[in-house]
C-alpha positions as CSV (number, residue, x, y, z in Angstrom):
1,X,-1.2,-35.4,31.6
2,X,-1.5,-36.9,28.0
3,X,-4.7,-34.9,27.4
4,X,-3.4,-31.8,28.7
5,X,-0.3,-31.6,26.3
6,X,-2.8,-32.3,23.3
7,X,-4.2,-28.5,24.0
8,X,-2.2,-25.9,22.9
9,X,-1.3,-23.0,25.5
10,X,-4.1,-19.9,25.6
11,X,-3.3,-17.8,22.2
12,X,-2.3,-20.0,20.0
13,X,-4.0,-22.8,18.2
14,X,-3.3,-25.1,14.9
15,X,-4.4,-24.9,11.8
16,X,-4.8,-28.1,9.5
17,X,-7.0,-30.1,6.4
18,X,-8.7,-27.6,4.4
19,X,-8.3,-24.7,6.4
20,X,-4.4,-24.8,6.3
21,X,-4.8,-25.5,3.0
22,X,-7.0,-22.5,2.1
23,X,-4.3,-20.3,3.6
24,X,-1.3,-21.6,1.6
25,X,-3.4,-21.0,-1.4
26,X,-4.1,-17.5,-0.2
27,X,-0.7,-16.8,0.5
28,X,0.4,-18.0,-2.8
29,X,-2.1,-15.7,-4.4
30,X,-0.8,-12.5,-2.4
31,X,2.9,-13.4,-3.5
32,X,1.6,-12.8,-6.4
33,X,0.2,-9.5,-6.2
34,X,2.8,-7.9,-3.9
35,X,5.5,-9.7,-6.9
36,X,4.0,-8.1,-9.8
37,X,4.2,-4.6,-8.0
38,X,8.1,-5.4,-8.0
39,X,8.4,-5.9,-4.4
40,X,11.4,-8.9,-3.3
41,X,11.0,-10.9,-0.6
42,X,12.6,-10.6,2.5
43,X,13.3,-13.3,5.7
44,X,14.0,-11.6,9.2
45,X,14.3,-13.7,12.1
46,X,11.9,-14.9,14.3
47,X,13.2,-13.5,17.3
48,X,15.6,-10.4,17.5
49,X,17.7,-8.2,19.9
50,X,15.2,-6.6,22.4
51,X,16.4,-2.9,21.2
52,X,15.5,-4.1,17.6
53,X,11.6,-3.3,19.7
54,X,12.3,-1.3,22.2
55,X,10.5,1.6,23.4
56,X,12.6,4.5,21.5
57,X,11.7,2.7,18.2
58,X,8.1,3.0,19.1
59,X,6.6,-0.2,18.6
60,X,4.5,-2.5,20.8
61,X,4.6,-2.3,24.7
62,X,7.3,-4.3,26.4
63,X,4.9,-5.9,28.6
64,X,3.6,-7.4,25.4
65,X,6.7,-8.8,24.3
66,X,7.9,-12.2,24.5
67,X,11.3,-11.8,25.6
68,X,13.9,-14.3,27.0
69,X,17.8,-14.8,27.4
70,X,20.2,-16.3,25.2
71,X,23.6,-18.4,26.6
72,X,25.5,-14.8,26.5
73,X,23.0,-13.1,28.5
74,X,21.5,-10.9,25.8
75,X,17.9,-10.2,26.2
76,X,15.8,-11.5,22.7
77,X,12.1,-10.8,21.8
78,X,10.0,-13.0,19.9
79,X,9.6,-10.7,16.8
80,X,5.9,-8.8,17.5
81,X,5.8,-6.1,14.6
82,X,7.2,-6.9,11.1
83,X,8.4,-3.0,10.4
84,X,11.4,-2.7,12.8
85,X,12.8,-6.0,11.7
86,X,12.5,-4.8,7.8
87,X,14.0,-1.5,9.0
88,X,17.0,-3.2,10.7
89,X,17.9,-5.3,7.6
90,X,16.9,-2.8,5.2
91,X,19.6,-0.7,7.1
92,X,22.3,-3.1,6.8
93,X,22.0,-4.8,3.3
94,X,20.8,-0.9,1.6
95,X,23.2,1.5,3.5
96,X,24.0,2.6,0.2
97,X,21.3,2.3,-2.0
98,X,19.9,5.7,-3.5
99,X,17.0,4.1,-5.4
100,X,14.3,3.3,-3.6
101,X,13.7,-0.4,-2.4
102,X,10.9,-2.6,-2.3
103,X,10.6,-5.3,-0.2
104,X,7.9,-7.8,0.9
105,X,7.7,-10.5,3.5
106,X,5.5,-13.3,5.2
107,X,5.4,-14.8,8.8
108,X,4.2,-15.0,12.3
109,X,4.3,-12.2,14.9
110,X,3.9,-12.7,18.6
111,X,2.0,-10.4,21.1
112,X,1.8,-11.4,24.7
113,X,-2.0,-9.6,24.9
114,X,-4.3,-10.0,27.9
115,X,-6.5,-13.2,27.6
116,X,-9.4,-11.1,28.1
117,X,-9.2,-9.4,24.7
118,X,-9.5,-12.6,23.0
119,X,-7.0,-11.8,20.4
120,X,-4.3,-14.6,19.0
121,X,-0.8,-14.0,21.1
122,X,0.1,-15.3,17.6
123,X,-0.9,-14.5,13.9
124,X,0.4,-14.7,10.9
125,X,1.3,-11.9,8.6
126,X,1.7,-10.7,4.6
127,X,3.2,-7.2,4.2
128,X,5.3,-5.0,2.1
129,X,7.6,-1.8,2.8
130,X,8.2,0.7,0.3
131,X,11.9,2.3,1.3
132,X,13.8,5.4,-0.2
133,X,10.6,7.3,-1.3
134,X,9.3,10.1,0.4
135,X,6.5,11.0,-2.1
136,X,2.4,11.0,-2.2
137,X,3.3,8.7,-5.4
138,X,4.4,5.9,-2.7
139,X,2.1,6.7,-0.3
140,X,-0.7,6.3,-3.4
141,X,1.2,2.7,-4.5
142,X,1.5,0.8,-0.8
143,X,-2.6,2.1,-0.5
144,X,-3.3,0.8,-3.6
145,X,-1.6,-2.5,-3.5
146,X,-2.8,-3.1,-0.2
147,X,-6.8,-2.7,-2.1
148,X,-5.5,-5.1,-4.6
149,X,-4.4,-7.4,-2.0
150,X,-8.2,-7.8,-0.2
151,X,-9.6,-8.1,-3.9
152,X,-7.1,-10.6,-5.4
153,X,-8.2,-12.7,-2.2
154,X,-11.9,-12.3,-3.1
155,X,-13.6,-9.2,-1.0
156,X,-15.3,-6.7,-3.0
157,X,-16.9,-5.3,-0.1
158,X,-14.4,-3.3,1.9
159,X,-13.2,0.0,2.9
160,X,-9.7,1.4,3.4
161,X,-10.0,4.6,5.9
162,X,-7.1,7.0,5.3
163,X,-5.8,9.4,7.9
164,X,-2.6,11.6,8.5
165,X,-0.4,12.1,12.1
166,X,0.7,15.2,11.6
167,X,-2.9,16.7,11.3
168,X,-3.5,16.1,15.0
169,X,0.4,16.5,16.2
170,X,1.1,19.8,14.4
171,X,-2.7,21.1,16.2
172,X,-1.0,19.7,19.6
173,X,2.2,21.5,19.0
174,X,0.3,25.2,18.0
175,X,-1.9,24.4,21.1
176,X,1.1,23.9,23.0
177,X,-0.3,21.0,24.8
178,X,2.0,19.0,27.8
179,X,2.9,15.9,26.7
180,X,0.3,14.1,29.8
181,X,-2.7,16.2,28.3
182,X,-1.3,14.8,24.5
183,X,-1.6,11.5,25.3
184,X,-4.7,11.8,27.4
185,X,-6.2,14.1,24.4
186,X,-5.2,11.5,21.9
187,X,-6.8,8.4,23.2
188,X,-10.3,10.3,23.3
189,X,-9.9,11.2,19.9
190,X,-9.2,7.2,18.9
191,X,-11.8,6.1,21.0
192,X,-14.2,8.8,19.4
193,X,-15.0,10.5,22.6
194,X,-16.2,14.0,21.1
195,X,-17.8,14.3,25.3
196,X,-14.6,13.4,26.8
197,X,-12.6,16.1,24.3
198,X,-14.9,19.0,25.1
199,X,-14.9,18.2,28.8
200,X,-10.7,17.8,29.1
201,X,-10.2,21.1,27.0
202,X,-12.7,23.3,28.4
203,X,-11.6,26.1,30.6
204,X,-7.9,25.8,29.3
205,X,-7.6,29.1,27.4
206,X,-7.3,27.5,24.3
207,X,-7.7,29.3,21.4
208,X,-11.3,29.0,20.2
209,X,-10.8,27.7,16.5
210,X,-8.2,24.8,18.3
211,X,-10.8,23.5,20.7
212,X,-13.1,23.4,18.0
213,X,-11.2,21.6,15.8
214,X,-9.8,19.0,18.8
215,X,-13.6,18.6,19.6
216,X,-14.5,17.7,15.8
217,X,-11.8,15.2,14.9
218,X,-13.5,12.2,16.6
219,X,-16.1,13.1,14.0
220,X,-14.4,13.9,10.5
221,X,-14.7,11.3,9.0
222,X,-15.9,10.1,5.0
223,X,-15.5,11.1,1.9
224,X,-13.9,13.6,-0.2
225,X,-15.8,16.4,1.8
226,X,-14.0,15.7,4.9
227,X,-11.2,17.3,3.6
228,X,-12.4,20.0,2.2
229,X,-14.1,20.6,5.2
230,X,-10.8,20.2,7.1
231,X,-9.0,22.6,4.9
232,X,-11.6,25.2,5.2
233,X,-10.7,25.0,9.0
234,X,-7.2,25.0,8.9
235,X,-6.4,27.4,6.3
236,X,-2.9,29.1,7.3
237,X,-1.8,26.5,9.7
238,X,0.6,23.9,9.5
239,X,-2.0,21.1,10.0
240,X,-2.9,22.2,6.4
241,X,-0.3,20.0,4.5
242,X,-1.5,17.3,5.7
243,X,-4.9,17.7,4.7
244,X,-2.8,18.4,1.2
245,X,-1.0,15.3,1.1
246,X,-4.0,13.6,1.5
247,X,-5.5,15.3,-1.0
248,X,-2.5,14.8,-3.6
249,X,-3.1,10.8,-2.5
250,X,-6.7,10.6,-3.3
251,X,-6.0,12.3,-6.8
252,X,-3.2,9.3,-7.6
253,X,-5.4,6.6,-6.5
254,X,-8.1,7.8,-8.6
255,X,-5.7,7.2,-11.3
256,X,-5.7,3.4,-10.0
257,X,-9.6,3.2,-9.8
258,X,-9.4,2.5,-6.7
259,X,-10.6,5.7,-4.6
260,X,-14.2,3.7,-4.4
261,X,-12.6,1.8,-1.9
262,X,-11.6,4.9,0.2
263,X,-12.5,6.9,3.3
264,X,-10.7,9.6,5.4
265,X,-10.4,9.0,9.4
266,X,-8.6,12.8,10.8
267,X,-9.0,11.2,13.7
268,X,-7.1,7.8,13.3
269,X,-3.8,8.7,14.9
270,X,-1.8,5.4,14.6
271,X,-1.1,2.6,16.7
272,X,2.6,2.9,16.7
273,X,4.8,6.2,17.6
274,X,7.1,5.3,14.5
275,X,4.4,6.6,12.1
276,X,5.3,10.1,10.9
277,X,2.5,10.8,8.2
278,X,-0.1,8.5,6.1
279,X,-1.6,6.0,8.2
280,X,-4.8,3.7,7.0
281,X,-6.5,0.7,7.8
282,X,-8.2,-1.8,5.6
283,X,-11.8,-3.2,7.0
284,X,-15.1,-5.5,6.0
285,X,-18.0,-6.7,7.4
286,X,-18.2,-9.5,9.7
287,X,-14.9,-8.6,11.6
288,X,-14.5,-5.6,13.5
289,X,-10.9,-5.6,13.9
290,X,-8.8,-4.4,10.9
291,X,-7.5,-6.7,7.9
292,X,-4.9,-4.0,6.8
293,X,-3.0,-1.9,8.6
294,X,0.2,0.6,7.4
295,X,1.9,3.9,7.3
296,X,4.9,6.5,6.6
297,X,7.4,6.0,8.9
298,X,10.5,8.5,7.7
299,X,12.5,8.6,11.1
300,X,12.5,4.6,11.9
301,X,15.4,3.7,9.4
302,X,17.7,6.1,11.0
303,X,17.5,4.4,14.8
304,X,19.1,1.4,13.1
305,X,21.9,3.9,11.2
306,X,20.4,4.9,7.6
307,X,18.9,8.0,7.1
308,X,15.6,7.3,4.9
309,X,11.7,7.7,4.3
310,X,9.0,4.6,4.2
311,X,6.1,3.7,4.0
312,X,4.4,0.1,4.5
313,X,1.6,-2.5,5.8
314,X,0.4,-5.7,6.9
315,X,-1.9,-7.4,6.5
316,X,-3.5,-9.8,9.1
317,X,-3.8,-13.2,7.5
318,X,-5.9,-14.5,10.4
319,X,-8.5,-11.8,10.0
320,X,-9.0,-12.1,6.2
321,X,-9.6,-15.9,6.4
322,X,-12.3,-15.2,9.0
323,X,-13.8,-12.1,7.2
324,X,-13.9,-15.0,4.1
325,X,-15.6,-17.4,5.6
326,X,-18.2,-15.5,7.4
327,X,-18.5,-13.5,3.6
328,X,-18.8,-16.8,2.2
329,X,-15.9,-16.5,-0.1
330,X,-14.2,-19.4,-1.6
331,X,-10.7,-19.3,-1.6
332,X,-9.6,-21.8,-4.2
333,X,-7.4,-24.5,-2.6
334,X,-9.3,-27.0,-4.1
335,X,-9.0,-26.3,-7.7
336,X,-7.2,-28.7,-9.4
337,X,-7.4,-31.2,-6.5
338,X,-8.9,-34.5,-7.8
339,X,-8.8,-37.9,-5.8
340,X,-8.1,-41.3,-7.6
341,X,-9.8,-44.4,-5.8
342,X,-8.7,-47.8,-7.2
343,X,-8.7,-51.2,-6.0
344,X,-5.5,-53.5,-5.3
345,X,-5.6,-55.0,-9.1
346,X,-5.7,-51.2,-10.3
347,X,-2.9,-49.9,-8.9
348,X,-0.7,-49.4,-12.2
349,X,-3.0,-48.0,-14.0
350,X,-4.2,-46.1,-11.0
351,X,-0.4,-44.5,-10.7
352,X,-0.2,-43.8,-14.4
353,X,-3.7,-41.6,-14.1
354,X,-2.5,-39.8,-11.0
355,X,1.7,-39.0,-12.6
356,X,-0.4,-37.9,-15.6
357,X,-2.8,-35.6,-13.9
358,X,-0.2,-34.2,-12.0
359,X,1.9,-33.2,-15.2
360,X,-1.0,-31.0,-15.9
361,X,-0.3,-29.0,-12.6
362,X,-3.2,-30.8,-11.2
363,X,-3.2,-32.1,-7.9
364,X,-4.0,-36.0,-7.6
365,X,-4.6,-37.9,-4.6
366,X,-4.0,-42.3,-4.4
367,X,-6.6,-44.1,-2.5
368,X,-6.6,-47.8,-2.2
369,X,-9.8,-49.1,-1.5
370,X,-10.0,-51.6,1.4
371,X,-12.3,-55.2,1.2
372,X,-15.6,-53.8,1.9
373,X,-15.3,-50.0,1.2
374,X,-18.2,-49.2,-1.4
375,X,-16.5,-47.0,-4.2
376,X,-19.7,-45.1,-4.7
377,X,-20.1,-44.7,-1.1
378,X,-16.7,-43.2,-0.8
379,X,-16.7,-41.1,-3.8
380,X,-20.1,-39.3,-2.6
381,X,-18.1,-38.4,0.8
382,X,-15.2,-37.2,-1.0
383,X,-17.1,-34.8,-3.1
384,X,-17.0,-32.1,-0.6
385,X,-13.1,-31.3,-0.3
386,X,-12.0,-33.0,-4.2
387,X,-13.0,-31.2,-7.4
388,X,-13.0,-34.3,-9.2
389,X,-13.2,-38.0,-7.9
390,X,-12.0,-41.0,-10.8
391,X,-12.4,-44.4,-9.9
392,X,-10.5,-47.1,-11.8
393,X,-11.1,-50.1,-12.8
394,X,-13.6,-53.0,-12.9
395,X,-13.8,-53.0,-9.0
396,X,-14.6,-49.3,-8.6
397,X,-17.3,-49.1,-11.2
């Protein structure tokens, strides 16, 4: 019994020494960023009302949800999405704000996923949401502080792949598709099944530029070109502003230097039905699933009452430690750290080193050296979490 309560249930699992140390300092250092971009921070609860997710809001399946009863009989889900919660407070502390709001936030989310995908059931969470603004200059600002985000916590090496719902939903609504084909349509086109597209819309009577242009999405993808590419195909339909919006977004982030860090996905469709235009995720090497993850969602403010455009994102702090440490990419929770080793005669002048050190900003460890430890001995072991290891006094020389 003892050994089986020292396991933690399937999903979950602790985090501790340097590791939980490494993501503190990481979190402090994307504070940081999303704070200098004048985003506030925000504290939802953990768990909410189960309409707060349910499926008219269009958020993560309710078999995925953990849900369970209060004393009153109201059903409550352990929070799984960050967006809806933002959007529900946003709603009642901003009713009346014209300006548009920033606000950013940090937590754990909880997804009941099958154990087979090998996913965390829970995960931790940075994120910001831009309310009130319904231009490409917002859409440009969450994209780009989402770039500076992966950079301040030490990736060079990654690449932010930009795509647009309303290319693919305003095709579906000139094609006139059923909303069974839609759905069975859209999943080829996220799972890049050009095969499956051709086969689904052939002999339908479609009209020959739309099944061409269903049958390329799984493929535009890249650069610059893909739009103009796109455009060339879509000239005089609606699915053309999009392609425009994208554009106008590309332009602004060039302004931030940041476009090198940018591809175009026509076929990324979202993983939630709140999105209503810009979606993009942010990925690297040595992960496959994504670090960074947002989008415009202008209808999801009014289910909770307030009638207002946004745009946001997370992004996964479990995936960017891994992506780290299989990049090899310090993150520095041990600058500053120094340990003091001193024996029992030592220990004033031991404290004195460590208060003073500690003044500085510098963070300074005691250890009192038992009969028998060898302080060279001890010092060599501790050079591989401490930046710095004093020893004091006669004894420890």
């Amino acid at each position: 019994m003892i050994q089986k309560i020292l396991h933690t249930p399937e999903g979950v699992r602790d985090i501790y020494n340097q590791e939980c140390e490494r993501k503190l300092a990481l979190e402090y250092e994307l504070r940081r960023v999303l704070n200098s971009y004048g985003y506030r921070d925000i504290e939802t609860p953990t768990f909410e009302f189960f309409d707060v997710f349910s499926r008219e809001v269009g958020t993560i399946p309710s078999r995925e949800l953990y849900k369970f009863f209060d004393r009153e009989g109201n059903t409550l889900v352990l929070r799984p999405d960050f967006t809806p919660s933002i959007a529900r407070a946003a709603s009642k502390y901003f009713a009346d704000e014209e300006n548009p709001v920033r606000l950013c936030y940090l937590g754990n989310v909880f997804i009941n996923n099958s154990s087979y995908q090998g996913r965390l059931k829970e995960s931790t969470q940075m994120g910001a949401e831009l309310l009130g603004d319904e231009s490409a200059d917002a859409d440009a600002e969450i994209i780009a502080l989402s770039a500076d985000c992966l950079r301040r916590a030490g990736l060079e090496e990654f690449q932010i792949s930009v795509g647009h719902v309303q290319f693919f939903a305003s095709l579906a609504k000139e094609a006139g598709l059923d909303q069974e084909t839609e759905e069975e349509l859209k999943q080829l086109i996220v799972n890049k099944n050009n095969f499956g597209v051709e086969k689904l819309l052939s002999g339908t009577g479609m009209d020959p530029g739309l099944r061409e242009l269903f049958a390329m999405l799984p493929s535009l993808f890249g650069g610059e070109e893909i739009l103009q590419k796109a455009l060339a195909m879509t000239e005089g339909r609606e699915a053309s502003r999009a392609i425009l919006r994208l554009h106008r977004v590309l332009e602004l982030l060039k302004i931030y230097r940041l476009d090198r860090y940018v591809s175009f996905d026509l076929g990324m469709l979202g993983n939630y039905n709140y999105y209503t235009g810009v979606v993009f995720r942010g990925y690297t090497y040595g992960v496959g699933n994504p670090l960074i993850k947002g989008g415009r969602y202008d209808g999801l403010l009014a289910h909770f009452g307030k009638e207002a455009p946004a745009i946001g994102f997370v992004l996964v702090l479990n995936q960017l430690m891994n992506a780290l440490a299989r990049q090899k990419v310090e993150v520095l929770s041990r600058q500053g750290r120094y340990l003091i080793l001193y024996r029992e005669g030592d220990r004033e002048d031991a404290i004195r080193k460590a208060m003073d050190y500690r003044r500085q900003g510098k963070y300074a460890e005691l250890r009192l050296l038992r009969a028998g430890q060898n302080p060279e001995a001890e010092a060599a072991k501790a050079k591989e979490t401490y930046i710095g290891v004093i020893r004091i006094g006669d004894g420890c020389k």
